[in-house]
N, C-alpha and C positions, 0 to 999 in steps of 0.2 A: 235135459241137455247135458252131453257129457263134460268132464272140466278142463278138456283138452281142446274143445273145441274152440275153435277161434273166435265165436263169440263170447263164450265164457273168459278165456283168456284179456280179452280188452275188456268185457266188465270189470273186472277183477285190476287189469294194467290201468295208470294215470289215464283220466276223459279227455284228455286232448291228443291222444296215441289214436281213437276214432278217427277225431276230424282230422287228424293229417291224413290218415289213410283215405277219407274220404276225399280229400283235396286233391291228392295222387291221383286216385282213378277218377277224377272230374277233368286234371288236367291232361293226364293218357288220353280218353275218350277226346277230349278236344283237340288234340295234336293228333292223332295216328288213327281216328273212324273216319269216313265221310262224311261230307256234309251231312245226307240222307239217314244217319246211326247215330248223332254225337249225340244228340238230344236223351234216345236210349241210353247208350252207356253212359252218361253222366249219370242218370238216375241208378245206375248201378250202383253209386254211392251213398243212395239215400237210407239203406238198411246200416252204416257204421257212422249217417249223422246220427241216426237214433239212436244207435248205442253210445254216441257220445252226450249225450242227454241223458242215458240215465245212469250213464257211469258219472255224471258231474254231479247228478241230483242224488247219488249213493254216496256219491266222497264231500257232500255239501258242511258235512259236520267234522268228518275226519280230521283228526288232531297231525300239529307237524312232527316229523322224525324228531325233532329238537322236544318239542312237550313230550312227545313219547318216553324219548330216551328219560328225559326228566321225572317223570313218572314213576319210573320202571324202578331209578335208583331210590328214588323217596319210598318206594315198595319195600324194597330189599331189605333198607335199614330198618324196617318197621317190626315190629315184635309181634305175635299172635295177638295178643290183648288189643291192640292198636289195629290191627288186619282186619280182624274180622269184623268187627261195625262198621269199616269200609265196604267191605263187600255186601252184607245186609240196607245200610244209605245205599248200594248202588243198584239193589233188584228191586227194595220198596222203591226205587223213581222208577223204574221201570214199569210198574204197575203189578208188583208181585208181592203176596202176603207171604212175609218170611220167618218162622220157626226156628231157631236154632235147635240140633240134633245132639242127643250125648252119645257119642258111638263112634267107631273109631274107624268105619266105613263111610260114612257122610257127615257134615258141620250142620250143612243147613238144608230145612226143606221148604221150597216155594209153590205157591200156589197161586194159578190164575186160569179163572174163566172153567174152575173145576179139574182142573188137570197138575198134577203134583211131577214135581222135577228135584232129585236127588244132587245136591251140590257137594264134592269134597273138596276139600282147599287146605285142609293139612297139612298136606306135604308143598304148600306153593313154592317154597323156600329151597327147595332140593335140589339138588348139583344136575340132577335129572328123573325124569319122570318114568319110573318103570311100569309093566304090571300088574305088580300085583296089585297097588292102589287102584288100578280101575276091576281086576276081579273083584276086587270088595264092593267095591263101587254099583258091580252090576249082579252081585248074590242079593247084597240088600235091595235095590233097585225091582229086583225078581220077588226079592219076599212080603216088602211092600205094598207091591203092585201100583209103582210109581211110572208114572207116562215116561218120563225122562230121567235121564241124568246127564252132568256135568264136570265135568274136574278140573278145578284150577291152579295153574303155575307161574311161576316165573320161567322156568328153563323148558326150554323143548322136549317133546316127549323122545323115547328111543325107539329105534325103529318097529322094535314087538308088540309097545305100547298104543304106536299107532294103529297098526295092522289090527290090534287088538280094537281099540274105541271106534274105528271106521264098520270094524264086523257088527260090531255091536249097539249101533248108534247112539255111543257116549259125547256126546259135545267136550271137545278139548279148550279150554279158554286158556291158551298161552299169550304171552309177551305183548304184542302188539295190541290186539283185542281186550287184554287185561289192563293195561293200561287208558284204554279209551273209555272202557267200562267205568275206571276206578277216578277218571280224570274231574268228572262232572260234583264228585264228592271231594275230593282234594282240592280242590279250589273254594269251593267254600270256607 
């Protein structure tokens, strides 16, 4: 599915953006079909009750803008020493066996169900994410012969960086996502 598409779009948009859309074409269909059609086009709306079902059961965990934000700053302040065992608590809950890397291209390397995934997080702290971090990122990724890689930040990547990790399929964990990751061990 493309990410423009309009279903993709309301997975992605708050789950209750479905059901009002649903409610809409339930209540068109009942005003402006005839009798002999309403039945039809009400069920037109049955394909964005669905998607509001499982855009409510994807955002079921989702933290609010307020923890987010919260988060994000309790990040910032935080020193390397202090970062990185955050991010290690937050891939072993996940179910990954994690390695810390001495190298100035990846931190750390995880592994689950046989499949190795290259994490950088050194630069999380950066005014912005260029780059060159992710060419390193994806030479060692290549010389390893690591399934995956990842890099994480606080600040958004720049636009070549992006263009860059999408070619390449580097998983980007900024802001939002980095926060919800890191939430589950901060609270502890």
């Amino acid at each position: 599915m493309s990410d423009k598409s309009l279903f993709a779009i309301l997975l992605r948009s708050p789950w209750w953006y479905s059901f009002l859309i649903a409610a809409v074409l339930m209540l068109l269909a009942r005003v402006f079909l005839p009798e002999a059609f309403r039945a039809i086009g009400m069920l037109s709306s049955l394909p964005f009750a669905v998607l509001g079902i499982i855009a409510a059961w994807r955002q079921r965990d989702k933290p609010s803008a307020e923890r987010v934000s919260m988060a994000l700053d309790q990040l910032a302040k935080m020193s390397w020493k202090q970062f990185l065992p955050i991010m290690e608590q937050a891939f072993v809950q996940q179910g990954f066996t994690v390695t810390p890397l001495n190298s100035n291209s990846a931190d750390l390397q995880l592994e689950k169900k046989g499949r190795v995934t290259l994490v950088s997080c050194k630069r999380w702290k950066a005014a912005t994410l260029g780059v060159e971090v992710l060419r390193d990122l994806k030479a060692m990724q290549v010389a390893e012969e690591a399934s995956y890689a990842a890099c994480i930040s606080l600040s958004l990547p720049t636009g070549v960086a992006l263009k860059f990790a999408k070619e390449n399929a580097i998983q980007l964990i900024c802001q939002d996502e980095l926060a919800s990751l890191c939430l589950k061990v901060m609270k502890d």
